[in-house]
C-alpha positions in Angstrom: 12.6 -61.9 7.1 10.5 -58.9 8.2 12.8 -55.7 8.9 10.5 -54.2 11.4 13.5 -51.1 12.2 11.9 -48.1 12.0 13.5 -45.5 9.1 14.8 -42.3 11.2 12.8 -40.0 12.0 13.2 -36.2 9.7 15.1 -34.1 12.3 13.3 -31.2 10.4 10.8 -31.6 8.6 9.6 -27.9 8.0 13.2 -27.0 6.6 15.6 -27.6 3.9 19.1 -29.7 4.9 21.8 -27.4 6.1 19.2 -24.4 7.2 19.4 -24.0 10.6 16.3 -23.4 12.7 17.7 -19.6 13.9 17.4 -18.8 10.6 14.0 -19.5 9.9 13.4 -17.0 12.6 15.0 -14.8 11.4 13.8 -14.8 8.2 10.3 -15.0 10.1 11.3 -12.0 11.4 11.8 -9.4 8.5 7.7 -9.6 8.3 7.8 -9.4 12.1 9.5 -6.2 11.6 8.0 -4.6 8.6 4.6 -5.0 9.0 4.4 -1.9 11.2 4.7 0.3 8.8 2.1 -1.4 6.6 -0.3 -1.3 10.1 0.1 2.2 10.9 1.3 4.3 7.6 -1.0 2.5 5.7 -4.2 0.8 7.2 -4.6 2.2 10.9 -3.6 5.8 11.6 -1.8 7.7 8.8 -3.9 7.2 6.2 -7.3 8.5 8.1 -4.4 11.3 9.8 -3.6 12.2 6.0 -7.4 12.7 4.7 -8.7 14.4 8.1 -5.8 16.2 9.2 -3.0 16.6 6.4 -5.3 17.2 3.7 -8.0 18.7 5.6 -10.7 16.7 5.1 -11.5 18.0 1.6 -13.5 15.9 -0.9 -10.6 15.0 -2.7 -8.4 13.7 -0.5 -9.4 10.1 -0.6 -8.4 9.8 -3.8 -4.8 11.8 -3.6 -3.9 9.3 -1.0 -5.1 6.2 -3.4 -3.7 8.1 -6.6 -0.2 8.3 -4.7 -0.2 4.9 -3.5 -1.0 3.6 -6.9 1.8 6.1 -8.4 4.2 4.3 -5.6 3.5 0.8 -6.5 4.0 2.3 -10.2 7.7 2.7 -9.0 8.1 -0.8 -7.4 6.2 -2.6 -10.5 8.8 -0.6 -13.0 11.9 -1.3 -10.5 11.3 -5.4 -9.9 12.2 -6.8 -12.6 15.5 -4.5 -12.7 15.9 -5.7 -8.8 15.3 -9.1 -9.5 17.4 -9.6 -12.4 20.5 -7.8 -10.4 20.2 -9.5 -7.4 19.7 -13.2 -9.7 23.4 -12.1 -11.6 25.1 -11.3 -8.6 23.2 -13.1 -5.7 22.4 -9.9 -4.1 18.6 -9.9 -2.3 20.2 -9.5 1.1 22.4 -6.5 0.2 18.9 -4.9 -1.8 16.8 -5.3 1.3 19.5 -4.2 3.7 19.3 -1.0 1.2 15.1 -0.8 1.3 15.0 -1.3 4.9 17.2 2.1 5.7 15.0 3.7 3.0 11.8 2.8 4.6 12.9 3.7 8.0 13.9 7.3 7.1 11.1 8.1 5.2 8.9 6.5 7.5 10.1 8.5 10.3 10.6 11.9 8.1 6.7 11.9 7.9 6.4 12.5 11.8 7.9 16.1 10.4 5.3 16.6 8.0 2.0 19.2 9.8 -1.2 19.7 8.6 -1.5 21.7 5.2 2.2 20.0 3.9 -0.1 17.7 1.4 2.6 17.4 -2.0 5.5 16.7 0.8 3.4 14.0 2.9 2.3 12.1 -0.5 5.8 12.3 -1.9 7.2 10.5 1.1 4.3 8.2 1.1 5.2 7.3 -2.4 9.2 6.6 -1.4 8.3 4.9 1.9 6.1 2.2 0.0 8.3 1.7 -2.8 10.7 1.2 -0.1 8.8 -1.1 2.3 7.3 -3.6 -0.8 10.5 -4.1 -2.7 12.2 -5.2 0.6 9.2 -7.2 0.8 9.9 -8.7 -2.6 13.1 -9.4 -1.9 13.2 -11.3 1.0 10.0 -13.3 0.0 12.6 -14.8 -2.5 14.5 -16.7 0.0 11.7 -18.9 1.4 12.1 -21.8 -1.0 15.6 -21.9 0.1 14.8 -22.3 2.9 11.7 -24.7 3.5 10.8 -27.6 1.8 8.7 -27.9 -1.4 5.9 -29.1 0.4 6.1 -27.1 3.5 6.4 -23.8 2.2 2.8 -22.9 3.5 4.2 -23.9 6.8 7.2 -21.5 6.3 4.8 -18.4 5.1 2.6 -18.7 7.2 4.5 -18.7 10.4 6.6 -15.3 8.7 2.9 -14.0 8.3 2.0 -15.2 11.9 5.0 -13.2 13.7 4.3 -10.4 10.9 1.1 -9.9 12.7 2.1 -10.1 16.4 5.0 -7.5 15.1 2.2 -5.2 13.7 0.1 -6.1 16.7 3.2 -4.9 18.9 3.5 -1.7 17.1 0.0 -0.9 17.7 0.2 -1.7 21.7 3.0 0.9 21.7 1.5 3.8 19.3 -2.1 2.7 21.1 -0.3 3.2 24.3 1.2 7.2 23.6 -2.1 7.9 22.1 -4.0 7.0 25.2 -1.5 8.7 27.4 -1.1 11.9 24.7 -5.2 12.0 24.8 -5.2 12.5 28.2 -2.8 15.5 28.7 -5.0 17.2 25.7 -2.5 16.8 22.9 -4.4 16.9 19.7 -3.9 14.5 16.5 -1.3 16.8 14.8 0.6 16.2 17.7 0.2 12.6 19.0 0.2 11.1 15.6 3.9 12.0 14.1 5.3 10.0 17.2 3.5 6.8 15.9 5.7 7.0 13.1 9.1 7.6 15.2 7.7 4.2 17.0 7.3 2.7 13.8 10.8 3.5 12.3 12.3 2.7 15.6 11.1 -0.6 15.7 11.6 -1.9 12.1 15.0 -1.0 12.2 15.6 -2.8 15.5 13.4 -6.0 15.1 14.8 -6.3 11.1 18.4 -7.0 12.6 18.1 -10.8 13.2 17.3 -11.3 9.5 20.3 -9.8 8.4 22.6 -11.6 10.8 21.1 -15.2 10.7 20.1 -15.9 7.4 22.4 -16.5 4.7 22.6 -16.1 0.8 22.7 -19.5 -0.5 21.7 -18.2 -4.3 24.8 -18.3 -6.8 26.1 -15.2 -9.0 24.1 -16.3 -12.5 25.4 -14.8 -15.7 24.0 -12.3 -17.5 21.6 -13.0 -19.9 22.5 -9.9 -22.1 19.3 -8.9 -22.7 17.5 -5.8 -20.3 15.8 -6.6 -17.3 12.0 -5.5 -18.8 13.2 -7.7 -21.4 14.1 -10.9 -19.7 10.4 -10.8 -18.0 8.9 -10.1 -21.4 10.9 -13.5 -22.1 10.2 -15.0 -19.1 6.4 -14.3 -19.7 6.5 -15.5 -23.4 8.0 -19.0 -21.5 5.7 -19.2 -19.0 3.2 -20.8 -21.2 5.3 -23.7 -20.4 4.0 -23.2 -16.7 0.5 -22.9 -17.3 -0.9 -23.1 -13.9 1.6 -20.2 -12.7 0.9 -18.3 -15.4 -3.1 -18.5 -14.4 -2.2 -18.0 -10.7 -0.5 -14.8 -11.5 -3.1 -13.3 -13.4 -5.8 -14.5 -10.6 -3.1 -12.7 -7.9 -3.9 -9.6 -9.6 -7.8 -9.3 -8.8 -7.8 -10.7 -5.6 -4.9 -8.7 -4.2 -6.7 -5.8 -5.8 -9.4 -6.3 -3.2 -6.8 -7.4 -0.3 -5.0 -3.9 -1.0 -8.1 -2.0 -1.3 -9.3 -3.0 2.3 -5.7 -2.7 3.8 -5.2 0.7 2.4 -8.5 2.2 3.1 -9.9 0.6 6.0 -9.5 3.0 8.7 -10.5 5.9 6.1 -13.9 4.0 5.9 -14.2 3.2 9.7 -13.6 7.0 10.1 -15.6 8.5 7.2 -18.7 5.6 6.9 -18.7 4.5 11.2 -17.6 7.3 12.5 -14.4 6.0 14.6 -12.3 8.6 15.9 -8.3 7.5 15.8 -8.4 5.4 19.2 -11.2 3.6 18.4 -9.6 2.8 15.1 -5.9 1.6 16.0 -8.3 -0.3 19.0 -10.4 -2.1 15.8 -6.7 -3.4 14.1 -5.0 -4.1 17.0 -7.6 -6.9 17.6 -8.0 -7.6 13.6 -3.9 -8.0 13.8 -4.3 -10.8 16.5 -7.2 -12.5 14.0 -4.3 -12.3 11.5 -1.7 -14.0 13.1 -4.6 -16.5 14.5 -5.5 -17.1 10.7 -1.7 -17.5 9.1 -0.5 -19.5 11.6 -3.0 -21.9 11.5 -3.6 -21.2 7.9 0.0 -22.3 7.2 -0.3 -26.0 8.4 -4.5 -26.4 7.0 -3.0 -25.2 3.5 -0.7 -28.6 3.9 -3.5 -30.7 4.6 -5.7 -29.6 2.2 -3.7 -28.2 -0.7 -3.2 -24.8 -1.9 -5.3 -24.0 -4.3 -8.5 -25.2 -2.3 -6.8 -23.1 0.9 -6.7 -19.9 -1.2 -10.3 -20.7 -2.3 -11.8 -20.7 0.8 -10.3 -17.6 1.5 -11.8 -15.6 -1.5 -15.4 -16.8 0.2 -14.4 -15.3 3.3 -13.6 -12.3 1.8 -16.7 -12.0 -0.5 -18.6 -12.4 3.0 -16.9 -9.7 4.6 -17.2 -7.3 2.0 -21.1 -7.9 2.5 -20.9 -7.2 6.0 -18.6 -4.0 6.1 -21.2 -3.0 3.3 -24.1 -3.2 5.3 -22.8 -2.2 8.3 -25.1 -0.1 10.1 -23.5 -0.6 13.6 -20.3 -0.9 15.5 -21.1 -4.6 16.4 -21.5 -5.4 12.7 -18.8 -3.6 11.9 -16.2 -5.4 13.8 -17.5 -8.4 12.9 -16.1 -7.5 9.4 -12.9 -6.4 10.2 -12.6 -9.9 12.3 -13.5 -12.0 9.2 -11.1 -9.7 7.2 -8.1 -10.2 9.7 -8.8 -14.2 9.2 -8.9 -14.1 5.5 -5.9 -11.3 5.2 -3.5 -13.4 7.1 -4.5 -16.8 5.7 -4.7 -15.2 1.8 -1.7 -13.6 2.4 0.4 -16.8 3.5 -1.3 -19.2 0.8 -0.3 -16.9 -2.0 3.0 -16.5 -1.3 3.8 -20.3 -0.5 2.1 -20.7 -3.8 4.0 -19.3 -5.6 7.1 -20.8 -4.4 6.1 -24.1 -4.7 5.6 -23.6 -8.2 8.4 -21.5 -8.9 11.2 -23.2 -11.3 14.5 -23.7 -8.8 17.0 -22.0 -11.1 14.9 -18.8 -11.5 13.3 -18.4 -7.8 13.9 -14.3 -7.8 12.8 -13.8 -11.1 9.2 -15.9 -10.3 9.0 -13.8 -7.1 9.9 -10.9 -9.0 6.5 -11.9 -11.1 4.2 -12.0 -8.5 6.0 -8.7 -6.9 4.3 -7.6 -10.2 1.4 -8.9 -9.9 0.6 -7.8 -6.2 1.8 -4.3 -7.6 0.0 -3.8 -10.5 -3.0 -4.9 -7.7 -1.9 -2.3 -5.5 -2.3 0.3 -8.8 -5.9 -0.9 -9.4 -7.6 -1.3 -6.1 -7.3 1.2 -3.9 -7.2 3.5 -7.2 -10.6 1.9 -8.1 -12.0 2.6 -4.8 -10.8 6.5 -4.4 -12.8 7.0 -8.0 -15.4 5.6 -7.4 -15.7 7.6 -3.8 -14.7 10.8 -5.9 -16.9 9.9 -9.0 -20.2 9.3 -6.3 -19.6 12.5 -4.0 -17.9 10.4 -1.3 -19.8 7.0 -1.3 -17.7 4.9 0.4 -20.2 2.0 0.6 -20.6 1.6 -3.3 -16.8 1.9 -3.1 -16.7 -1.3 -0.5 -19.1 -3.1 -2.8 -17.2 -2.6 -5.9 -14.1 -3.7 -3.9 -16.0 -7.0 -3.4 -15.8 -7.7 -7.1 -12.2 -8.3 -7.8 -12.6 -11.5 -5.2 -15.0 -13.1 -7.1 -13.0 -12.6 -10.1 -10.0 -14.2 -8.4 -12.3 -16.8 -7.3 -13.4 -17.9 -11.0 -9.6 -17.6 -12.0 -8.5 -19.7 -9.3 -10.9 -22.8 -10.5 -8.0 -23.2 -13.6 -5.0 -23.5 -11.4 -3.9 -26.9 -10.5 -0.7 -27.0 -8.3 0.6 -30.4 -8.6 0.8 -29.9 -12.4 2.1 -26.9 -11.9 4.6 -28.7 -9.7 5.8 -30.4 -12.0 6.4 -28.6 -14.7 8.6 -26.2 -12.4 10.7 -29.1 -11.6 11.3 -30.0 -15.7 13.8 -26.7 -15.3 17.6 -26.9 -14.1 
């Protein structure tokens, strides 16, 4: 006899047993709430404030701001394992972030105090609010294979990458809205932009809450290993032969997030020094490229599930090697913006794929020291890129377009490196580990 009862239905598919939906959100939420600062410190308004204004629009100052972001993400590559390893022995990435958050808020908002000429104090709190905002970053990334499934971390990712946009997208409306209204009474940059960053600070600290209330810390106190942190990852490298697709997708990580960091870091420095886009016209261009962003992790998210990973991240790379062509032979607004578009697509579907990735292939027993890898990787990424591109602008008397073209390189590097990397394999050798 036929059983035709239907088996019950998953009341969850998207999440692990036990985690409740509230705190999905709020985990969602942490990139809700820190990606203002990486929308208006680093890729819409400071950055182009820093060169023109801060710095004075001399001919080095292009590369002083890459040089001290690449010295910053220094910090955070020498710092993650240490973090990692400490928060594995005593189960502590919520206390950590709660401790990066407050950093990244105070120094975000103490460089609304910093005027024009004030070039050593501005980089120096660049340096602490980054190393701030990206081991926060690091941190909390490590909870989302607690809390999604295996196979649904893209899902997870991408809908933390999706709110992380509308939050950046949110911050812009607002700093948008007092530049307009500042504009208009006559109030010149030096005195319109340090309020963006009060606005900034103001809302990460307010919009970060949820994630610190709902979600819990489900990882247990492991023992020491009695060996230094530096040491364990040299170990932990050594091992990861055992994990050979990993291995591979970490090393690809680095060249195409060198190209990802690049464009976030300097984009509105070339809208304003290669188009000519004054600092409206340029929070205008990302608030619109945000909203392609969340279109393109949100949706990226569930197509990554369909069609697997590693061809998701692929197709992403192409889209980036496009846009680089455009923004390179840009000779118009139109064109222009056509280029941010396609970048806001690939940054928020790149972004999410990597990172569900990387969970999915990360051993259960040693989920913060994996993420603590690929916190590497996107740092050492973070060194080379934007560096790469602020010596080469230096190095051709301010030829930004070379710049953008060289940028384009490091994605089709990540592209060949990528062909190597099979997920399911590497599925399964995670899973060998308890």
């Amino acid at each position: 006899m036929v059983n035709h009862a239907k088996a019950p239905l998953d009341p969850n598919p998207v999440l692990r047993p036990g985690v409740r939906r509230r705190e999905a959100l709020g985990w969602a939420m942490f990139d809700f709430a820190n990606s203002g600062y990486t929308t208006v410190v680093i890729t819409a308004i400071y950055g182009a404030y820093f060169v023109s204004v801060v710095a004075g629009g001399t001919t080095w100052a292009t590369l002083a701001w890459t040089a001290a972001l690449a010295f910053s993400n220094l910090l955070v590559l020498l710092s993650a394992p240490v973090l990692g390893a400490w928060a594995d022995v005593h189960a502590g990435k919520k206390r950590l972030a709660a401790l990066t958050t407050i950093g990244c808020v105070l120094t975000t908002a103490a460089l609304g105090w910093i005027g024009p000429g004030s070039v050593v104090l501005a980089l120096a709190l660049l340096v602490l609010s980054n190393a701030f905002f990206s081991s926060g970053g690091n941190l909390v990334a490590a909870f989302l294979p607690e809390l999604a499934r295996p196979q649904r971390l893209g899902t997870l990712s991408g809908w933390g990458w999706g709110l992380g946009y509308i939050g950046g997208l949110l911050c812009l409306a607002l700093c948008l809205a007092y530049i307009h209204w500042a504009q208009a009474r006559g109030h010149t940059a030096s005195e319109f932009v340090p309020v963006t960053l009060f606005i900034t600070a103001a809302l990460f600290a307010l919009t970060a809450l949820p994630f610190f209330i709902w979600v819990r810390e489900r990882a247990l106190p492991q023992p020491k290993s009695g060996v230094s942190a530096w040491a364990q990852v040299a170990k932990t490298w050594r091992e990861s032969a055992r994990f050979q697709d990993m291995r591979r997708f970490l090393i690809c990580i680095v060249f195409y997030q060198a190209g990802i960091m690049t464009v976030i870091a300097l984009a509105a420095i070339y809208a304003q020094e290669v188009m000519g886009f004054d600092t409206a016209q340029t929070v205008m261009m990302i608030f619109v490229v945000n909203i392609t962003a969340a279109i393109g992790a949100l949706g990226f998210g569930y197509l990554q599930d369909r069609i697997g990973p590693v061809r998701g991240i692929a197709l992403t790379l192409l889209g980036w090697i496009a846009m680089v062509l455009v923004a390179w032979s840009s000779e118009t607004a139109a064109s222009f913006w056509l280029a941010a578009n396609l970048a806001g697509l690939c940054l928020g579907a790149s972004q999410s794929a990597g990172r569900a990735l990387v969970g999915y292939l990360a051993p259960d027993a040693q989920r913060a020291e994996f993420f603590g890898l690929w916190g590497l990787a996107v740092m050492l990424a973070s060194i080379v890129g934007p560096l790469t591109y602020g010596l080469v602008t230096w190095l051709t008397g301010g030829d930004h377009r070379t710049a953008m073209l060289v940028t384009g390189l490091y994605f089709v590097i990540g592209l060949v490196l990528l062909r190597g990397v099979n997920a399911e394999r590497g599925y399964r050798a995670a899973q060998t580990v308890r």
